[in-house]
C-alpha positions in Angstrom: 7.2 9.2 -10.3 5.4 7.3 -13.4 8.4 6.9 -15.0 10.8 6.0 -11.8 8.2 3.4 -11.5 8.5 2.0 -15.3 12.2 2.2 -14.8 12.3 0.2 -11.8 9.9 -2.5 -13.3 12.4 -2.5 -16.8 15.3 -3.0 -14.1 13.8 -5.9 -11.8 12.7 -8.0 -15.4 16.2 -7.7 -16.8 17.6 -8.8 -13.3 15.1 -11.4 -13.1 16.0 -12.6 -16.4 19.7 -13.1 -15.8 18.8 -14.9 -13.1 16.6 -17.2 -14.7 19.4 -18.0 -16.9 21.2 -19.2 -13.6 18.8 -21.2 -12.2 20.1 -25.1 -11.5 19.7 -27.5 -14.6 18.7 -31.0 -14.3 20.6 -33.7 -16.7 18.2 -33.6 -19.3 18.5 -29.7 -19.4 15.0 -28.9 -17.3 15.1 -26.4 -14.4 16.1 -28.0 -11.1 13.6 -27.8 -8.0 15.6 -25.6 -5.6 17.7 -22.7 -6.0 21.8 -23.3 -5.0 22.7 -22.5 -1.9 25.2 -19.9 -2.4 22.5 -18.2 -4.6 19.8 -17.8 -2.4 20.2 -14.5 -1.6 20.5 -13.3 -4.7 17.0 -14.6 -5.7 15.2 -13.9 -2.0 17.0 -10.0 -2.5 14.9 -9.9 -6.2 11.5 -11.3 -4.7 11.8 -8.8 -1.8 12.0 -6.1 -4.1 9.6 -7.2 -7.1 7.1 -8.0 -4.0 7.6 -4.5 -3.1 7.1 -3.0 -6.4 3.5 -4.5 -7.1 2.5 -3.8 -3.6 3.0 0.0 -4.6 1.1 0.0 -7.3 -1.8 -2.4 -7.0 -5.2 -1.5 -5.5 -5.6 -3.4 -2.2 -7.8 -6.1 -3.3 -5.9 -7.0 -6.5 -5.8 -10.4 -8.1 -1.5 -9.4 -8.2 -1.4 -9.3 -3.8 -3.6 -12.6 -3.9 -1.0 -14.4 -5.8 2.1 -13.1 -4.0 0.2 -14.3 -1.2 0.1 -17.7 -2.8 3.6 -17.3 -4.2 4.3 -16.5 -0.2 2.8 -19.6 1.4 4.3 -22.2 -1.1 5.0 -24.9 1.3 8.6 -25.8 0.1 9.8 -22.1 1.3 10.5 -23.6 4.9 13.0 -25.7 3.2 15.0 -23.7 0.7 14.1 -21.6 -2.4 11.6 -23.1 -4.8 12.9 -22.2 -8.7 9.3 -22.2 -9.1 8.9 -20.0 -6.6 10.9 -17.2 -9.2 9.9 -18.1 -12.4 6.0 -17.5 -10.9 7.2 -14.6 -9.6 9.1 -12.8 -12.9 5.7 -14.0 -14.7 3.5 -12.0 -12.5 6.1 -9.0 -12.5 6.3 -9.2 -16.6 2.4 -9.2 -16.6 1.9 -6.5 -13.9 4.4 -4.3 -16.2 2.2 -4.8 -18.9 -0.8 -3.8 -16.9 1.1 -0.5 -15.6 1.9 0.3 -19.1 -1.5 0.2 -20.4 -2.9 2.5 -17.4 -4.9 -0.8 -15.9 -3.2 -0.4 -12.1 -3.2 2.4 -9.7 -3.8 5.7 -10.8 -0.4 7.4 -9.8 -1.7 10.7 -8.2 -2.9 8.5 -5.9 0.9 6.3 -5.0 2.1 10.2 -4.6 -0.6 11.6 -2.4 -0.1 8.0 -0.4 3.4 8.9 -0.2 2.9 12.4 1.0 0.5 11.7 3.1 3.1 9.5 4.9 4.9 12.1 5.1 2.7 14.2 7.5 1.7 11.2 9.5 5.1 10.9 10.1 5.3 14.3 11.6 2.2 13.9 13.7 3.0 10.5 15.1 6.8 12.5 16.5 4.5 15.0 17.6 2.4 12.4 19.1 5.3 10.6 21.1 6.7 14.3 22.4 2.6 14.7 24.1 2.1 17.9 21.7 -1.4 17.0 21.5 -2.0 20.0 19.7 0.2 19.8 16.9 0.1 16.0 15.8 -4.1 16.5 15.7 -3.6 19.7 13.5 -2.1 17.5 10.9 -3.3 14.3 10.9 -6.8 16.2 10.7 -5.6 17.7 7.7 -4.4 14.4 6.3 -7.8 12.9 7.6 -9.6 15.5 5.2 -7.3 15.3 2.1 -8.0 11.8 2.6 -11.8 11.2 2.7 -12.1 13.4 -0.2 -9.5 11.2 -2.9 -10.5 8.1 -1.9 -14.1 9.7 -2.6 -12.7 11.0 -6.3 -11.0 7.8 -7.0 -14.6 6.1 -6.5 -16.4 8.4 -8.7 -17.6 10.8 -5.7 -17.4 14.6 -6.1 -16.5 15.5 -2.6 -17.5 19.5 -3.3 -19.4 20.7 -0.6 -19.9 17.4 1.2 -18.6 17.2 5.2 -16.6 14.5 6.1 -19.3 12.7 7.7 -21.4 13.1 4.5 -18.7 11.6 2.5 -18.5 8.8 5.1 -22.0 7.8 5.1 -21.8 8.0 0.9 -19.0 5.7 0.7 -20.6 3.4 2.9 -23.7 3.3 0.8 -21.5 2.1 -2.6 -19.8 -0.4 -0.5 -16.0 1.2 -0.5 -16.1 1.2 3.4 -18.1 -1.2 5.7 -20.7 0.4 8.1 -18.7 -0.8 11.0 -15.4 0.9 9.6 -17.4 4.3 9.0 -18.5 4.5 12.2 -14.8 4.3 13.4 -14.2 7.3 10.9 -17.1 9.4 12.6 -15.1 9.4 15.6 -11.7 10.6 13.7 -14.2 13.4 12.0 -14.8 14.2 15.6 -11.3 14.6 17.0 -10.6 17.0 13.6 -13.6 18.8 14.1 -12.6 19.6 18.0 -8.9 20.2 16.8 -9.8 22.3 13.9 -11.9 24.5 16.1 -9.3 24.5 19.1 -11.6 23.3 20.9 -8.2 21.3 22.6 -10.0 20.5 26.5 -12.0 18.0 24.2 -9.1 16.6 22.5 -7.6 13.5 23.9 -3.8 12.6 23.6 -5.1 8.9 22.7 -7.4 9.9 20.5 -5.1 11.8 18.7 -2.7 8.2 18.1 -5.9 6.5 17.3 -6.8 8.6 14.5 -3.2 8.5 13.2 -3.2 4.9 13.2 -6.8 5.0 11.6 -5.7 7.2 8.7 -2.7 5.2 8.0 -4.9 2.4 7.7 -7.4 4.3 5.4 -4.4 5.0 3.1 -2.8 1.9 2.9 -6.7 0.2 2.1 -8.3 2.2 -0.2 -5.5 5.2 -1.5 
């Protein structure tokens, strides 16, 4: 996976430099203000995909997502594409390569578990849809739990012996979740304690899509 990822950032920076070299010239050689007409795609298709790329990589509250947000809200998109708009762009791809290369981004056990945790929620949200109460809060309480316990690791918490409402209340404490986000969590903790004890009369079908919508969100946030 760490290496897919190095490939694909080698691969967007060569692209992006060929199409720098493309970019519309003024007379006296500078770059022109908006991208060709014809060429648009070609450099929207590259800013989808370099967008993509950070977002996979970066923690949530990285300075990288603030300035693709910036890069995002540029007030001349409405009316074409901005060659600025790409040459910021391939600057803060170069510079988030350089970051991944030196080990400063996300750690990438955690882009896999995100990934395979996906995977599962995927699984349970089918189950979900086809009412099999049972077997969608089976794994997304597994998920849940898998969870609670690397976002805990990734912020210096050994999660050995602690219940999930432990580990809850001590990410709360260091400020990685808000007290208003933990109580939500309590309630997930409570849907995976009744499913893991099939204890299933106090297991609600709605419950059950809230919790996989809540661990989603505790994935894409702090995973």
């Amino acid at each position: 996976m760490e290496e897919l990822i190095s490939k694909r950032f080698d691969a967007l920076i060569e692209e992006g430099r060929h199409l720098e070299e493309t970019l519309p010239r003024t007379k006296s050689g500078g770059v022109g203000f908006m991208v060709d007409s014809p060429r648009v795609s070609s450099y929207e298709a590259w800013l989808t995909s370099a967008i993509n790329l950070v977002h996979t990589i970066v923690p949530h509250k990285s300075s990288f997502l603030q300035e693709i947000n910036r890069i995002r809200q540029h007030e001349q998109l409405k009316y074409g594409f901005p060659s600025v708009i790409f040459q910021q762009m391939l600057g803060l791809l170069i510079s988030a390569k350089q970051e991944w290369d030196q080990g400063l981004l996300r750690q990438i056990e955690y882009v896999i578990a995100a990934e395979t945790f996906d995977d599962f929620l995927d699984h349970a949200a089918n189950y979900h849809k086809g009412n099999k109460k049972i077997e969608a809060s089976i794994l997304a309480s597994a998920v849940l739990e898998d969870t609670v316990k690397k976002i805990a690791r990734k912020n210096g918490i050994d999660p050995s012996g602690k219940s999930l409402d432990e580990l809850i209340d001590e990410l709360t404490r260091t400020d990685v979740i808000t007290p208003v986000k933990a109580k939500r969590y309590k309630g997930y903790s409570g849907v995976r304690n009744s499913a893991l004890h099939a204890e299933w009369n106090q297991v609600d079908i709605k419950d059950v899509g809230e919790l996989i919508n809540g661990v989603r969100e505790m994935i894409e946030q702090y995973l």
